[in-house]
C-alpha positions in Angstrom: -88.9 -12.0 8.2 -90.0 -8.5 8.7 -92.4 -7.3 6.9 -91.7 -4.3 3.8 -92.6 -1.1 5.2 -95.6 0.5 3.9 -94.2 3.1 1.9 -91.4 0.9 0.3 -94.6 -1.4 -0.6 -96.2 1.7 -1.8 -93.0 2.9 -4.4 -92.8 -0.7 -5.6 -96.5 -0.6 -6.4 -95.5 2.7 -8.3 -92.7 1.9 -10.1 -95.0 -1.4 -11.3 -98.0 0.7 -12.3 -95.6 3.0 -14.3 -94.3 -0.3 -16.1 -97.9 -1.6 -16.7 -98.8 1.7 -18.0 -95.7 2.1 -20.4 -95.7 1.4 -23.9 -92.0 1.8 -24.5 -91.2 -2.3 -24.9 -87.6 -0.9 -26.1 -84.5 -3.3 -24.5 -83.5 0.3 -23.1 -86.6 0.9 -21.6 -86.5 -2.6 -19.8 -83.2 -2.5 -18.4 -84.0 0.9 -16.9 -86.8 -0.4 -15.1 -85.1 -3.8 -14.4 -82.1 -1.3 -12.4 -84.8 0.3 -10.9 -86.8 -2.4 -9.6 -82.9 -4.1 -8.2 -82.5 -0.9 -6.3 -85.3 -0.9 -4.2 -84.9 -4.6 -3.8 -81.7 -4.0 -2.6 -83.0 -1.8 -0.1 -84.4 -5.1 1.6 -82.3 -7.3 4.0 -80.0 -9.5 2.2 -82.0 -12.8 3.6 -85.9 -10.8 2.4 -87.1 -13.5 -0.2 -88.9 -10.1 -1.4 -86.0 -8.8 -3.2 -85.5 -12.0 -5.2 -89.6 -12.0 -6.2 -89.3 -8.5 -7.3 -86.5 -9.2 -9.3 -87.7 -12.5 -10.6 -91.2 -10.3 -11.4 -88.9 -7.3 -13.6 -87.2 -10.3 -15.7 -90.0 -12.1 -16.6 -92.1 -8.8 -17.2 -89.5 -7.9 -19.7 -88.9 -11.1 -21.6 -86.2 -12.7 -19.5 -87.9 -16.0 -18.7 -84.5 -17.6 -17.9 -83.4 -15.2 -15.8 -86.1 -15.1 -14.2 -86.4 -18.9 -12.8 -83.5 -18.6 -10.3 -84.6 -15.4 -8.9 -88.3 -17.0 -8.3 -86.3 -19.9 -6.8 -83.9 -18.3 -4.7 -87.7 -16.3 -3.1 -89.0 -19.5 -2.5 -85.8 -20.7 -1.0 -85.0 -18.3 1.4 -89.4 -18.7 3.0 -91.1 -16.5 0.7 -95.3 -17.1 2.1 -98.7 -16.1 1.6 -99.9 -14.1 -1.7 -96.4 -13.6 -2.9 -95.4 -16.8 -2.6 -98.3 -18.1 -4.5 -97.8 -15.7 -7.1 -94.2 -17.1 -7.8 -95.3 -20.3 -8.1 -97.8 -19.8 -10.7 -95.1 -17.0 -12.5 -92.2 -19.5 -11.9 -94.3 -22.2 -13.7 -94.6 -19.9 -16.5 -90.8 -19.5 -17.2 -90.1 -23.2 -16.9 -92.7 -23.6 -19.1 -91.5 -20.8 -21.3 -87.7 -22.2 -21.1 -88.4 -26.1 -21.8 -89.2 -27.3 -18.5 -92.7 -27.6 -18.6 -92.9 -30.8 -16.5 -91.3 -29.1 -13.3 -93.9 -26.0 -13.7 -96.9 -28.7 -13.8 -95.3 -30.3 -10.5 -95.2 -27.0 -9.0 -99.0 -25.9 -10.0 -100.6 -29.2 -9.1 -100.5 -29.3 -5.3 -101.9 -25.3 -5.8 -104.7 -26.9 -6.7 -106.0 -27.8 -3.6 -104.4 -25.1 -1.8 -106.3 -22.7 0.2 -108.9 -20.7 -2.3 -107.8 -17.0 -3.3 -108.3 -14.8 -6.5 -105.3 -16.3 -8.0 -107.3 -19.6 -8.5 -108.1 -19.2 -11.8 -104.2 -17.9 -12.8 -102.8 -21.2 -11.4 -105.2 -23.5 -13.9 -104.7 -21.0 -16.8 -100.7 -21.7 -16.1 -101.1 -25.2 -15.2 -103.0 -25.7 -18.3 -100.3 -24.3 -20.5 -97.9 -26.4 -19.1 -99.7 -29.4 -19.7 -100.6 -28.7 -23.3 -96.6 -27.9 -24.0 -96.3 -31.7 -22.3 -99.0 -32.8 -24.8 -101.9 -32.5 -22.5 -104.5 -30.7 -24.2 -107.5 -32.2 -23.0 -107.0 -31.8 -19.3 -105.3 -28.5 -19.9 -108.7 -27.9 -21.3 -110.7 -28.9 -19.0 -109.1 -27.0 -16.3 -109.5 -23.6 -18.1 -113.0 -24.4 -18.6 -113.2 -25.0 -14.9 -111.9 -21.8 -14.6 -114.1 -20.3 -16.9 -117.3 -21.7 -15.5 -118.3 -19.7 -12.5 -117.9 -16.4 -14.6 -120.4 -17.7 -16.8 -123.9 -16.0 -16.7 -125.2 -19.5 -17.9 -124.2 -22.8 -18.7 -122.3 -22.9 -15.2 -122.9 -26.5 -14.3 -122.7 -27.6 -17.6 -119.4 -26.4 -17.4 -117.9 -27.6 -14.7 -119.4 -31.0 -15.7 -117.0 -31.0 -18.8 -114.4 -29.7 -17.4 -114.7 -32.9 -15.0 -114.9 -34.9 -17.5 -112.1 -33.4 -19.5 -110.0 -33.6 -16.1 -111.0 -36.9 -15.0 -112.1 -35.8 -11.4 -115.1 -36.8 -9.7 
């Protein structure tokens, strides 16, 4: 796949920073910004798994958790990789979770657990963790959000990430 150009990169980050800075949550308002995001991923070869994210991304930003799964499915279908790629796995856990399917999204997270470290470490156990508690889970969804927690912690660090071990039943 080739990659986006830079400056269609650069109008998608726009468009996203104008939705984050919005506070119009109006259905009107959202399906504005979900024709907008479609157009520029329709700029994007028919095979980019790119256009799919984006989409995916604009549904489940304005409550569309449903619609959203097949679009995050149909990115990871067609080769979606690296940060992206990451980032609908954790998002695409989120609407299974968020549309009864909580079970797939925690087989999705899990093996992102041991996957290469990045800044979206802490996203995939806060995700993971809320899929497990919607499976009746608590306590290890708990203890991974308190390994998450830990190493932000000015104190109290390995105390931490002792519990969460224990809560997790690693190690």
């Amino acid at each position: 796949m080739s990659t986006e150009s830079s400056d269609w990169e650069r109008r998608v980050a726009a468009l996203w920073a104008e939705f984050e800075a919005s506070s119009d949550e109006s259905e009107e308002y959202a399906q504005r910004f979900r024709a907008r995001v479609a157009e520029l991923a329709a700029e994007l070869p028919a095979d980019s798994p790119v256009g799919p994210f984006e989409r995916g991304c604009a549904f489940d930003s304005t409550g569309h958790s449903d619609l959203a799964v097949p679009q995050y499915e149909e990115a990871l279908r067609l080769g979606l990789t690296g940060y992206r790629a990451r980032r609908t796995k954790i998002q695409l856990a989120s609407s299974l979770r968020n549309t009864g399917r909580a079970a797939e999204g925690v087989a999705l997270l899990e093996p992102e657990l041991t996957a290469p470290s990045d800044e979206l470490d802490d996203a995939v156990r806060g995700c993971l963790a809320l899929c497990l508690s919607s499976l009746g889970r608590d306590r290890e969804g708990l203890g991974l959000v308190l390994e998450a927690l830990a190493p932000h912690l000015p104190r109290y660090r390995r105390s931490m990430a002792n519990y969460a071990r224990e809560l997790t039943g690693s190690r």
